[in-house]
VOGU-606508 format. One line per 8 residues: number of its first residue (from 0); their letters; for each residue z, x, y of C-alpha. Coordinates in nm, 2 decimals, decimal comma, m for minus. Layout:
BEGIN
NUM	A	Z X Y; ... $
// end
This chain:
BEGIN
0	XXXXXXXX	3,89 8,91 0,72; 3,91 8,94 0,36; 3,58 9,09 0,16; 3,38 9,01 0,50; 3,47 8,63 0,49; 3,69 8,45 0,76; 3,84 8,12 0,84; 3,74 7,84 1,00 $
8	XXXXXXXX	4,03 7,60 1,16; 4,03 7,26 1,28; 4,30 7,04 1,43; 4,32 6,66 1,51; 4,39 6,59 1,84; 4,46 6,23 1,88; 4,10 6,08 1,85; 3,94 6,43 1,88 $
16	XXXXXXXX	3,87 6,74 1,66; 3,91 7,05 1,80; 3,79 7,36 1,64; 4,09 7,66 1,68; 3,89 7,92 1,45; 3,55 7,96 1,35; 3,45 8,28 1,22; 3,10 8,39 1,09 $
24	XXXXXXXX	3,10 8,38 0,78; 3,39 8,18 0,57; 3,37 8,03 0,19; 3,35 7,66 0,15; 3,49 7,48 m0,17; 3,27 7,22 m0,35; 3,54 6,97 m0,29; 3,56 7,03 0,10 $
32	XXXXXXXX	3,18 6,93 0,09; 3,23 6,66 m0,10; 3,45 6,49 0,16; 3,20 6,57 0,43; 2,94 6,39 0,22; 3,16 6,10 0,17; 3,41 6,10 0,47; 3,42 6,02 0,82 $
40	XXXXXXXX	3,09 6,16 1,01; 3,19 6,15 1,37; 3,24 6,50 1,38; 3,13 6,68 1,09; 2,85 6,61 0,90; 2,61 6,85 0,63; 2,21 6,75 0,62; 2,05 6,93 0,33 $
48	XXXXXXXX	2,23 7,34 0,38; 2,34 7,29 0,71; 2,75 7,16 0,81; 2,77 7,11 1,21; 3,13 7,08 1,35; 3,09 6,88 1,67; 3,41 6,90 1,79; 3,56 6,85 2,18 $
56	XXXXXXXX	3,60 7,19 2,24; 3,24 7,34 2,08; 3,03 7,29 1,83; 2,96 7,50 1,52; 2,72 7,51 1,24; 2,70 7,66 0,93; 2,44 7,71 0,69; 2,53 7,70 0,30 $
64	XXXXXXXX	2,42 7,94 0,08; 2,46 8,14 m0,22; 2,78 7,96 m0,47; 3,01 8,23 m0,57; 3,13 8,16 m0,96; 3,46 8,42 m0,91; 3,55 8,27 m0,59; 3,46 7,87 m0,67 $
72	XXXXXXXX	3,29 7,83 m0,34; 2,99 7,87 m0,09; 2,92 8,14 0,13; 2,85 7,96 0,49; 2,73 8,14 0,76; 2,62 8,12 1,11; 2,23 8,06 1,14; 2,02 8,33 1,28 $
// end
């Protein structure tokens, strides 16, 4: 885990999303929430700060934060 940040990784499973990875505290792109906005919402959508990942195998949810200008991305983290 790189400068405290991790991964988060998802596979498509037939008609299923599975979640393989989901650390902490990862950085999001602008452009990844950008296609949650606009994309398919049966298993991922973002409400105001907060991405939930309801996949067949668990469900996680991040809260957006604080944009990162060096890194072009969010910090997302696990809610308290």
């Amino acid at each position: 885990m790189a400068e405290g940040f991790g991964d988060c990784y998802m596979a498509r499973i037939g008609d299923t999303l599975e979640v393989t990875r989901a650390d902490p505290r990862i950085l999001i792109t602008q452009q990844a929430l950008d296609e949650v906005r606009n994309g398919d919402r049966r298993y991922v959508t973002l409400i105001g700060d907060i991405l939930t990942i309801n996949a067949s195998n668990r469900r996680v949810i991040y809260r957006i934060g604080e944009y990162l200008p060096n890194r072009q991305a969010y910090v997302a983290e696990w809610p308290d």
